[in-house]
N, C-alpha and C positions, 0 to 999 in steps of 0.2 A: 395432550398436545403433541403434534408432529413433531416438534423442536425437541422433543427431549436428546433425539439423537445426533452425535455430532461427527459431522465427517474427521478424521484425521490425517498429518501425514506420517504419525510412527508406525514404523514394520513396513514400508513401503521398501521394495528392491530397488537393490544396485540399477543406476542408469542401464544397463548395454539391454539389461534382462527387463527393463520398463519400457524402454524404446523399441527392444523387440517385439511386443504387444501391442503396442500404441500405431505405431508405420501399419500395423495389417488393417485399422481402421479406415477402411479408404473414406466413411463419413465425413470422419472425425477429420483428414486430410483435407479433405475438400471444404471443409468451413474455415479450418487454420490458413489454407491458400488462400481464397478468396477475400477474408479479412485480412492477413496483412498484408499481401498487394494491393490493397485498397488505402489503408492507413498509411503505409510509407509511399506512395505515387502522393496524396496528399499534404506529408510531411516534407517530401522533397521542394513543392512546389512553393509552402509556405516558407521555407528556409530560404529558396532564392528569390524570395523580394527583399532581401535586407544585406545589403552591401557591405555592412559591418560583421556580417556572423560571424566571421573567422577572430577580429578581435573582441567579440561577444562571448565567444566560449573562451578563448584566452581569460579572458577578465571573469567568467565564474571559476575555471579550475581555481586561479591565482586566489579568490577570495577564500576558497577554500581550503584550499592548502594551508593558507593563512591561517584561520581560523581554527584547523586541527593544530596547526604546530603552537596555538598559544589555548587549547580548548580549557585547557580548568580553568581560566580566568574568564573567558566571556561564558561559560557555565555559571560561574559563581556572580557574576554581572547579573546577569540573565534570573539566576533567582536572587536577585536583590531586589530587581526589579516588579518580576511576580509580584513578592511579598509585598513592598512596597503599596504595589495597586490594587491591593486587596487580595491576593490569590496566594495559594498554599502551596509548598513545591514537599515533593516525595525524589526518592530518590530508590533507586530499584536496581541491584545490582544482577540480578537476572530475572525470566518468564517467573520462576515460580513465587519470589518476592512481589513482582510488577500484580500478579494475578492476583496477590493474598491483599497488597495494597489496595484496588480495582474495586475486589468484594468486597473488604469492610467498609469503603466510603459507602458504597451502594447499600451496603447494609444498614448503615448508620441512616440512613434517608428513611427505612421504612417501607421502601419501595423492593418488589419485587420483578417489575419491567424495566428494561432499559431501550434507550433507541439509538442504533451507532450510525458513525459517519464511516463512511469507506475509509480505511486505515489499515497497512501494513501491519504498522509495528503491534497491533490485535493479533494478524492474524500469525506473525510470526511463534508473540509467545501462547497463543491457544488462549485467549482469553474466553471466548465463546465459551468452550466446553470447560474452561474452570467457574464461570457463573454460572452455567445450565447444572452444575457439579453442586453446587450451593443453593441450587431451588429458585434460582437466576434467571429469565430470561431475555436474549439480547436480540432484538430488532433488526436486522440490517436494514438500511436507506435507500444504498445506492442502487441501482434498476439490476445492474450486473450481480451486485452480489446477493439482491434479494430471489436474484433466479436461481444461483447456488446454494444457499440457504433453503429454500424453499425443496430444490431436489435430493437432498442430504450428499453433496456434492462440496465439491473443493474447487479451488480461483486455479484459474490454468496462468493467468496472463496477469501484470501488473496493475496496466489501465483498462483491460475489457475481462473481468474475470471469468467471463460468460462466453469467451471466442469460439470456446470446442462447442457449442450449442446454436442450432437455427433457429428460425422462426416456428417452424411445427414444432419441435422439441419444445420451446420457452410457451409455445399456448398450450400445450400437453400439461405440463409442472403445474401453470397456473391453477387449470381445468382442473386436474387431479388435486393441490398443495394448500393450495391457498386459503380454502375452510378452514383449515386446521390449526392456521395462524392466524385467523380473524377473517375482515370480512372475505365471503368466495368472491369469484374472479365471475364477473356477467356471463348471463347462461348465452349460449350460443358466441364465445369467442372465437373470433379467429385469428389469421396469425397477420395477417396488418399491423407494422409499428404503432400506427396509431392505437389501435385498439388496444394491442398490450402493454403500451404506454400508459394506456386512459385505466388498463384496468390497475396496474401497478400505484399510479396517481389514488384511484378513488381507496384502494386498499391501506396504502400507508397514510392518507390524511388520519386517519383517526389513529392512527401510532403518534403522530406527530403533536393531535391537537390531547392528547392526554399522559403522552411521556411526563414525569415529572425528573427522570434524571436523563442526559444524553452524556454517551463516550464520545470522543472522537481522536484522531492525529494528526499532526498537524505539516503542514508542510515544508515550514521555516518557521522557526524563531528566533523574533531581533532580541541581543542581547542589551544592547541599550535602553530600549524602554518596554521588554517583557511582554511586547508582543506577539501574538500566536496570530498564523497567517494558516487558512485552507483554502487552497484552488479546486472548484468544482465545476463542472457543466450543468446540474440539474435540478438546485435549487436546495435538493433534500439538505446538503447542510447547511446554509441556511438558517434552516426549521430546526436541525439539529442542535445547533449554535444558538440558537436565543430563544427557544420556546422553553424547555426546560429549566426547573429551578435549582439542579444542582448541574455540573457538567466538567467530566473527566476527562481531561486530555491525554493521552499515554502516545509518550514523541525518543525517538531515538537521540540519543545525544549531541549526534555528529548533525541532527537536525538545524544549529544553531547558526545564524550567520550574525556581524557585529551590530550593522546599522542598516536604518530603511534606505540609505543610499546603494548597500550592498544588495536589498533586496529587490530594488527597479533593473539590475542585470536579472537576474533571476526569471523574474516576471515577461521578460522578454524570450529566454531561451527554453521557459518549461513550457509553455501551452503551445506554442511552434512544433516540439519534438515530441509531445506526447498525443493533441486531438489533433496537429494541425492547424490550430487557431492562431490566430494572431492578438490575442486576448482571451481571458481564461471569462466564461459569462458571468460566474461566480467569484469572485474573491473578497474572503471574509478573514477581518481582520480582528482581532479582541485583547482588551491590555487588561488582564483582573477584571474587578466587577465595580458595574455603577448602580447604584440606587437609580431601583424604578425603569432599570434599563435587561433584561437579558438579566441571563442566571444570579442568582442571588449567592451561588458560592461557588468557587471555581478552583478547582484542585490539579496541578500538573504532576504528571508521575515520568519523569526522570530514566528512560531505560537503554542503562549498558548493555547487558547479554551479549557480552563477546565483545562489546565494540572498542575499548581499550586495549584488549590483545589484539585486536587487527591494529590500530593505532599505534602500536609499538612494531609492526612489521614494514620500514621503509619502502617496498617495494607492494607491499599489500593493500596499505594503508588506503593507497590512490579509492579503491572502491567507497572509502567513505566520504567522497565526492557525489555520488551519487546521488540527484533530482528522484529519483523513480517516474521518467516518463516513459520508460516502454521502445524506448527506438530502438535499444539494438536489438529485444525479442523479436521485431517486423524486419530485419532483413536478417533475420539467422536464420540459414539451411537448413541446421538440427531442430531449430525448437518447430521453424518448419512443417517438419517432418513427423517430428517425435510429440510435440505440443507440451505443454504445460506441467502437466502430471509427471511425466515421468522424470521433473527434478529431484520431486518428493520433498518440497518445500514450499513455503510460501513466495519463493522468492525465484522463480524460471527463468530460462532464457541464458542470454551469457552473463547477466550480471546476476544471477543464483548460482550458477559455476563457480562462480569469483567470491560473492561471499555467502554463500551458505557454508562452507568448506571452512575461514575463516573464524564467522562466527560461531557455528555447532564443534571445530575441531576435524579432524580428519580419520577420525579413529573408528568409524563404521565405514561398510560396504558399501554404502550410500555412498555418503561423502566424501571417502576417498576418491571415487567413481566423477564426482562431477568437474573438476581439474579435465577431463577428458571429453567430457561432452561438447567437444568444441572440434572444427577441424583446423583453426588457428587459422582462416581467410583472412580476420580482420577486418571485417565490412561491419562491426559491430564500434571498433575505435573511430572509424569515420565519420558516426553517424551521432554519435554521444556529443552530449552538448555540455559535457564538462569534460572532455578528452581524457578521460579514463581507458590506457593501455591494457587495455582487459585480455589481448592476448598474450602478452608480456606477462601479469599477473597467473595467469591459467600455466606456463609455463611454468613459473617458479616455485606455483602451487603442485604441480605432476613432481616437479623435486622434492619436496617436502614428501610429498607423500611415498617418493619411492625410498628416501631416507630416512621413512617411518619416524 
């Protein structure tokens, strides 16, 4: 199979020397233009119908801020909860714990396929290439990252992982990719949404209808009653979410919020700032498991990796606010310009600045390097829908690192 190979971002260069390479792409420019001028004209639009935004993002910073200064207690809620409603909590103090956790559930099923749901917190600690490592192989769902996947290619973007990619490129991958990972792509495609929609569709129904374990992450967890929430646009999780009979969650910590009262703000400011929408089409919600209902065993896996050393940085911390909707990558100049990749991270834009640097440490060339990727405009704090001072943070971060 195709999949054996797995794109990574270790040994990837210092920003100035990846941005250097990336800017001479006028393609690659020209799709990064295009799509986020498009994405933020429409995120502006849907933001000014709502007369309360400004005390809407007040009320998500605020819950959150909350919620980190008291987190081991709605953690320890939150897996009471789990437990409680049937579901199993792990706890993973980094990628390489998170990934050894990952495989042996998967292991334990008998199963050698898996099918994921679009999720960060995967791609941050490389779960991909630690199951494909184990004789593993993982599925991607979502449309974006099955086009990445597909290419042996890496997520440029939070919400469109696929931005640096047009329509003739993404029929090309399929044309070329897609035999290799099951069904091919209709002979005579073209590059029509629809068509590479339709062919995406007919390809992944039979991942769906014979997955027997799904990963996924989650977008918020109420610690009240151990519920696990994903906002999607396409269905696929969904299909993720309840076709399978076992199903992995692997959720960043700072992921938690108290109660579903806290998460009706939430639901108002994430689908506004990240598609646009004024409602996510999807939102799938699950508390453990019901007889005769969706996955028969359901395992959360719990992952710090850095996130309690940012947590102890008062002025750092702010980033673990963070939705992951993508708004300030759409009006950033640099990533722009430079696009995706040359964070070297799963996590681009200005809030991969702010915490890749955090969480990995600042002791590579890399890393040190992205504290800089900014020209400190600040049209990335204006636009965040949890007012995360992201150029304040990048600032204190460029300190840190010149007092090594």
């Amino acid at each position: 199979m195709s999949g054996t190979h797995q794109a990574t971002y270790l040994g990837m260069p210092a920003f100035p020397a990846a941005a250097d390479a990336s800017t001479r792409n006028t393609q690659l420019r020209a799709n990064l233009r295009h799509a986020t001028h498009t994405i933020r004209a429409k995120r502006a639009t849907a933001v000014s119908e709502l007369d309360d935004w400004g005390q809407l993002r007040a009320a998500g910073a605020a819950i959150k801020d909350r919620t980190l200064r008291h987190l081991d207690h709605y953690l320890e809620q939150l897996e009471s909860a789990v437990t409680a409603a049937g579901g199993q909590v792990h706890w993973a103090a980094d990628a390489d714990e998170a990934n050894r956790i990952v495989t042996e559930l998967v292991r334990a099923t008998g199963e050698r396929e898996v099918v994921k749901v679009k999720s960060m917190a995967t791609q941050e600690i490389g779960l991909n290439g630690a199951l494909s490592s184990a004789g593993i192989t993982a599925y991607e769902t979502d449309l974006a990252e099955l086009i990445v996947q597909l290419g042996d290619d890496l997520p440029s973007h939070i919400l469109v992982p696929a931005i640096h990619r047009n329509r003739g490129e993404i029929r090309d991958i399929f044309t070329e990719r897609m035999a290799g990972w099951g069904r091919p792509a209709p002979e005579g495609l073209t590059d029509a949404p629809a068509d590479l929609a339709e062919a995406a569709r007919l390809h992944l129904r039979e991942k769906f209808l014979n997955a027997k374990v799904g990963i996924s992450g989650a977008n918020f967890m109420i610690a009240e009653t151990g519920t696990l929430v994903v906002v999607e646009s396409e269905g696929n999780g969904r299909m993720c979410l309840t076709l399978p009979e076992t199903l992995i969650s692997v959720v960043g910590i700072e992921k938690v919020v108290p109660t579903f009262q806290d998460l009706e703000v939430f639901l108002q400011l994430l689908p506004r700032s990240s598609t646009a929408e004024r409602m996510n089409p999807y939102t799938s919600t699950w508390t453990g498991t019901t007889d005769g209902d969706g996955p028969r065993a359901f395992h959360l896996v719990l992952l710090d990796n850095g996130r309690t050393d940012t947590l102890a940085d008062t002025v750092g911390r702010q980033a673990l606010r963070c939705i992951r909707c993508s708004a300030c990558l759409n009006v950033c100049p640099v990533y722009e310009r430079a696009g995706g990749h040359a964070y070297g991270s799963a996590y681009p834009g200005p809030i991969g600045a702010i915490l890749t640097p955090q969480l990995r440490g600042t002791q590579s060339e890399l890393d040190a390097s992205l504290p800089y990727a900014s020209s400190l405009c600040g049209a990335c704090y204006e636009v965040c829908p949890v007012a995360i001072d992201i150029p304040e943070i990048l600032v204190h971060l460029r300190e840190r690192v010149v007092e090594g």
